[in-house]
N, C-alpha and C positions, 0 to 999 in steps of 0.2 A: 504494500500500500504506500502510497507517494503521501509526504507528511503532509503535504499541500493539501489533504483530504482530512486531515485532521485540525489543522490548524491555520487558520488568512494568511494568506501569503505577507509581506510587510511589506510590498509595495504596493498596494491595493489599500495603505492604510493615508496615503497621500491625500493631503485636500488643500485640492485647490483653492477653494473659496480662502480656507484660515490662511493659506500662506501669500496668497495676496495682500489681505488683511497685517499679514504680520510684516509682510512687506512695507508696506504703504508706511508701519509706524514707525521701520527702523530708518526708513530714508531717510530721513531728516537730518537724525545722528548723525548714518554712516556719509552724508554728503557735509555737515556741517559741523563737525567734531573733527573727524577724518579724511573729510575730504578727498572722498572714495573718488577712486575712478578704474576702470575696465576698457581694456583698448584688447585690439586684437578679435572681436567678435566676428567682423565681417568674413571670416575665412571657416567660421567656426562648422562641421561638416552637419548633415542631415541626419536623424535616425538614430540608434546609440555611439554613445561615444564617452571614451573613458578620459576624463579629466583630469592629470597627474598635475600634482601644487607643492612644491616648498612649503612648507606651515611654518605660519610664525606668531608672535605674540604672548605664549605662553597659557594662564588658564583664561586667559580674554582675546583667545585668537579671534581675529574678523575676517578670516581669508573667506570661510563660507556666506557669510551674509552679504559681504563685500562682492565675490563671486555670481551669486546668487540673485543679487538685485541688479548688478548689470545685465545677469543674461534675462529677466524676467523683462526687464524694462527693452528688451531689444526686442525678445520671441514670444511676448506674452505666456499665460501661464498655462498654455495645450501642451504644452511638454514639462515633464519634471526634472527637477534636478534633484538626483538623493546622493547624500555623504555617507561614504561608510563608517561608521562609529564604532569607539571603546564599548562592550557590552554594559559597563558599569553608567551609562547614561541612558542606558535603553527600561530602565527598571521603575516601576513607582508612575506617580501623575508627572513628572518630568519626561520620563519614557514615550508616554502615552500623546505628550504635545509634540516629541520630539518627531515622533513617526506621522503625526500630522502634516507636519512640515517636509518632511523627503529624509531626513535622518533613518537607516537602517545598520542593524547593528552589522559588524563588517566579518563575511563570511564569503565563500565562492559561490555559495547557492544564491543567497540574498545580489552580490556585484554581479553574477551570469544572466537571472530572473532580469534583474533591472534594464542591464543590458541590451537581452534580445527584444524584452519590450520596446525598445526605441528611446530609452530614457538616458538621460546624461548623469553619468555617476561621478561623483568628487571622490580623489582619493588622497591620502596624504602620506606615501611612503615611510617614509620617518616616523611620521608619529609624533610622541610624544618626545621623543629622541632630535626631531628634529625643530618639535617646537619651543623647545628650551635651550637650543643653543647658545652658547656665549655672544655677546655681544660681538666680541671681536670677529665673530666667524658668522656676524648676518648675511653678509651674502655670497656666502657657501651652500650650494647645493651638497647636500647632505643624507641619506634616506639609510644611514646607517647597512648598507649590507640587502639589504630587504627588496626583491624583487620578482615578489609574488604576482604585483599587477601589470608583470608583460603575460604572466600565463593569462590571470581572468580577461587581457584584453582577445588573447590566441583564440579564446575557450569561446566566446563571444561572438568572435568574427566583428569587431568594432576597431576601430580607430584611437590611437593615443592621441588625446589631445596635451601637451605639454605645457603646464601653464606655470608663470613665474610672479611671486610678489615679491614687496619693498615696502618698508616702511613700520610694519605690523612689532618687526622684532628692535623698535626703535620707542616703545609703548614704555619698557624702564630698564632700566640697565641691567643685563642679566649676567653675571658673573661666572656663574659654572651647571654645569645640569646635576652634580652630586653624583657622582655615579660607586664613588668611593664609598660615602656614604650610606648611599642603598646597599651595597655590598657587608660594611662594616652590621648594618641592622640584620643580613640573614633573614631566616624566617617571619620577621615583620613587615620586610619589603615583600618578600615573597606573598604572605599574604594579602597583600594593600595590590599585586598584581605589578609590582615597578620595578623598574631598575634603575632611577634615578629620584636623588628630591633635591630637586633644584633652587639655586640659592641666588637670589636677585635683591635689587637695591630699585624702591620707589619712591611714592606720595602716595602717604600720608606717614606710613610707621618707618621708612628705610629699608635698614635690612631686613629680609624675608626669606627663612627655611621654610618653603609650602605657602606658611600661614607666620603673620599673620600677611592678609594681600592687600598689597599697592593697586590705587587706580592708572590703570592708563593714561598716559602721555596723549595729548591729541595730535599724534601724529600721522601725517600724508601717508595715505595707505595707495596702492600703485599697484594691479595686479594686471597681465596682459599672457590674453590667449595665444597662443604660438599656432603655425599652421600644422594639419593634423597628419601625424603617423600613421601610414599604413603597413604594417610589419611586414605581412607578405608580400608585398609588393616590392617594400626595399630590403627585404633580408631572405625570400625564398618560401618555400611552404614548411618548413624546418628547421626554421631560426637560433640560433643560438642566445639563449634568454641573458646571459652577461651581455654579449656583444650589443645587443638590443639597449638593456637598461644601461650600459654608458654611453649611448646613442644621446637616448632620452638626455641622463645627466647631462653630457655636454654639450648639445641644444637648450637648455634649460640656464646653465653656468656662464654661456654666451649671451644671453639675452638678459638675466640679471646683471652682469659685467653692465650689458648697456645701461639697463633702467640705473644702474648705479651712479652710474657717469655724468646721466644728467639731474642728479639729485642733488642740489648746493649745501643747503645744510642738514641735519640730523633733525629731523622731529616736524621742520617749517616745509621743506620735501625741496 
């Protein structure tokens, strides 16, 4: 029996209506705090397509809302965007808004399903690994090792879309991601599901292990869709999945190099 029989699929739990709705209320924020902007849509391909991102910001990342209201405000909301997600936000009435909005928790069946439907999935390599990097290394493409999502894009038959931000990981000064650590805690970390606890410097209390959190900087958040990968087309019907993902990376490391270049200051963009 297919589980699908037992249980809604999570991409069927999407609504449109709420996330327009919740669209409409972060615009203002993400254009007048942050000073969002999305370039790159015009090339952006038809049908599904896997949307590979740098994550930045830390626990107040805005790659996806930021993402998210560019492309809504381009293609209207007949197509979805879903992010794949840490399962530990999928749980509880947080869970339950989160899957309103295109949030599913992040599996191959859940990024396949989405997928072939024709929907546009957010993926963020890295993680939390890569949303916590050092200041000094913001704009380092970085996904830690992790390149699972050239398979889900093989598995698919979809397209990588390579997308790069700026700006997000300039929100407060992040020092280290603690990787030592999480290490040093052992079975703490292990249970809390991390391998880092990340040690940043903000506004309002300063220093910060986790908790206690700094608000965001309002900084020029800058994110731009790159033109889309077709693996088999440029790599063969039996691609080599490294040679693929530093494909990826270094179209991604070129194109943050640029947005870097023309950013004058830190935080004013």
């Amino acid at each position: 029996m297919n589980s699908t029989d037992v249980t809604p699929s999570e991409i069927t739990k999407w609504d449109p209506v709420l996330t327009e709705r919740v669209m409409g209320l972060l615009k203002p924020f993400l254009k007048g705090y942050h000073r969002a902007e999305v370039r790159g849509l015009d090339t952006f391909p038809a049908g599904g397509a896997l949307v590979v991102s740098n994550h930045s910001g830390g626990l107040f990342a805005m790659d996806v809302p930021v993402f998210a209201s560019g492309f809504y405000e381009k293609f209207g909301f007949d197509r979805p965007v879903y992010t794949l997600s840490h399962d530990l936000l999928m749980t509880g009435p947080q869970g339950v808004f989160l899957k309103k909005t295109g949030f599913i928790p992040a599996n191959h069946r859940n990024a396949d399903e989405a997928l072939r439907s024709g929907g546009v999935v957010v993926v963020f390599p890295g993680g939390d690994y890569d949303v916590y990097r050092p200041t000094l290394s913001a704009n380092k493409i970085d996904f830690g090792g992790r390149t699972g999502y050239v398979k889900a894009a093989l598995n698919a038959g979809v397209p990588i879309v390579p997308t790069v931000g700026i700006g997000g990981q300039e929100a407060q000064l992040f020092l280290t991601r603690g990787t030592d650590i999480a290490k040093a805690l052992g079975p703490i970390a292990r249970a809390a599901r991390t391998k880092i606890l990340p040690i940043s410097f903000g506004f309002p209390f300063g220093l910060s292990v986790v908790l206690p959190i700094n608000m965001p900087l309002p900084a020029k958040i800058t994110m731009q869709a790159l033109p889309p990968i077709d693996i088999v087309a440029e790599f063969g019907e039996n691609p080599d999945v490294d040679e693929v993902d530093a494909h990826v990376r270094h179209v991604m490391q070129r194109a943050l190099d640029d947005l870097a270049a023309q950013r004058r200051l830190p935080v004013i963009g």
